[in-house]
N, C-alpha and C positions, 0 to 999 in steps of 0.2 A: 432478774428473772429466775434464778437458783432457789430465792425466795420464798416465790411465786409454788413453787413445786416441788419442795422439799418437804410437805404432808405430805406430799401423795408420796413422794420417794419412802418416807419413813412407812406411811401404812402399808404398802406393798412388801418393802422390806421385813416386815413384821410375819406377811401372811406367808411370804415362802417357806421365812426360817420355823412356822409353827408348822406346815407340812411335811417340814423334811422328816418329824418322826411318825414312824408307821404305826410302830406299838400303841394300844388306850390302855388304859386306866383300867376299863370295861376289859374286861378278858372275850376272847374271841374263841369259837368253835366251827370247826367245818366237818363234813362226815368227811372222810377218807375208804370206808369201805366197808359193807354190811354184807355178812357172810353168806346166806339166803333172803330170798323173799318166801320161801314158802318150806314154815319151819315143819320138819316130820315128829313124830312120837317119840319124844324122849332125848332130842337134838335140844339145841338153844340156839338163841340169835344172838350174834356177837357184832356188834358194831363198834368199828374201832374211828376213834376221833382225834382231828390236829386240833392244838389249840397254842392261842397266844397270850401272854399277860403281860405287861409292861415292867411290872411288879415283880414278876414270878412265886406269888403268891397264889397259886393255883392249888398246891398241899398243904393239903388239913382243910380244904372249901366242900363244897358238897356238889352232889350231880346229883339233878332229878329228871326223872323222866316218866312223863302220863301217856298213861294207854289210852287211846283213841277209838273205841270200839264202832265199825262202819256196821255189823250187820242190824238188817233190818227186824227182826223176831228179837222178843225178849230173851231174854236167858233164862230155860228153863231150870227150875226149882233153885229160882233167885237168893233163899238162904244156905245151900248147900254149896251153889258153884260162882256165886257173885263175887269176886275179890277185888281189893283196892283198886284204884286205876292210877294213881300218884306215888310212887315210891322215891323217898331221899336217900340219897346215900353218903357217906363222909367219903370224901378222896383220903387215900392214906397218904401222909406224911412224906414228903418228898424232895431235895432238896433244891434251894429255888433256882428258878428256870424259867426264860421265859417265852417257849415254846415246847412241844412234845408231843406226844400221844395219850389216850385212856383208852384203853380196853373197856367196853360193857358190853358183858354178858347178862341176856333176857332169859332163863331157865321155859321151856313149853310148856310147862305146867301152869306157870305163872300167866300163862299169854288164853289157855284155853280156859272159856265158861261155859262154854256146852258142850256137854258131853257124848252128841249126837251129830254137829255138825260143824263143817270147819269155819275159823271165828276170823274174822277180815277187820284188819285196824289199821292204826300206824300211830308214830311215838311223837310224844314233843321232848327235845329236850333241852335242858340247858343248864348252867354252874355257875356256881358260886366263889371266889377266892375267898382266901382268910379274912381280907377286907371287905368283907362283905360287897364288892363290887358284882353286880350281874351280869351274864352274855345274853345276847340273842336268842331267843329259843330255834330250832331250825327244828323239821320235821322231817322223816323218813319217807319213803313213800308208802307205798299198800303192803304192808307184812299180811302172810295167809300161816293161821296155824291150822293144820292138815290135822285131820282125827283118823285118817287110815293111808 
């Protein structure tokens, strides 16, 4: 009878021992805490984030994050105030770990395209390790950059 049920003893066996690790390969991000939703004139948003890497090859990978722009009207005078909406950045050099924080900082300049009204978005983001492995993208919620 031992026989009988010794696959199934081993397959089972197999799936717990591969659950017991929490850490991927895939590096993981969560926000931890965004300084404002509604940045003023000449402030920045500063979003700080946990992360995990199995690896800890998190330094020297890159963090990018795309602006999301929700208003409805175009942005006037589209060659003067239209800026990137994807910016990469290199993480600096760190040494390995395989959890922590990033600080990112969004400068309001960067966030405003009209220069008349305030500009309603919100951010994708997500990283890259030195192995080129990717996270998740996670999204902020409704950031307002304020013009007064």
């Amino acid at each position: 009878m031992l026989k009988r049920y010794l696959p199934l003893i081993i397959v089972v066996s197999v799936i717990v021992a591969c659950g017991k690790d929490k850490l991927n390969t895939k590096p993981s991000i969560e926000i931890k805490n965004i300084n404002t939703t509604e940045v003023l004139p000449g402030q920045e948003l500063i979003i700080n984030l946990n992360y995990t890497d199995k690896e800890g090859d998190l330094g020297g990978g890159l963090l990018t994050y795309i602006r999301n722009r929700l208003n409805i009207k175009p942005i006037p005078d589209a060659p003067s105030n239209d800026k990137a909406d994807t910016i990469i950045r290199p993480l600096p050099n760190f040494p390995k770990t395989t959890s922590g924080e990033i600080e990112l900082r969004i400068p309001g300049l960067f966030m405003s395209e009209d220069p008349f009204e305030n500009d309603t978005m919100f951010f994708k983001i997500f990283v890259a390790d030195a192995g080129g492995n990717v996270s998740d993208t996670l999204n902020t919620g409704t950031i307002v950059e304020k013009q007064n």
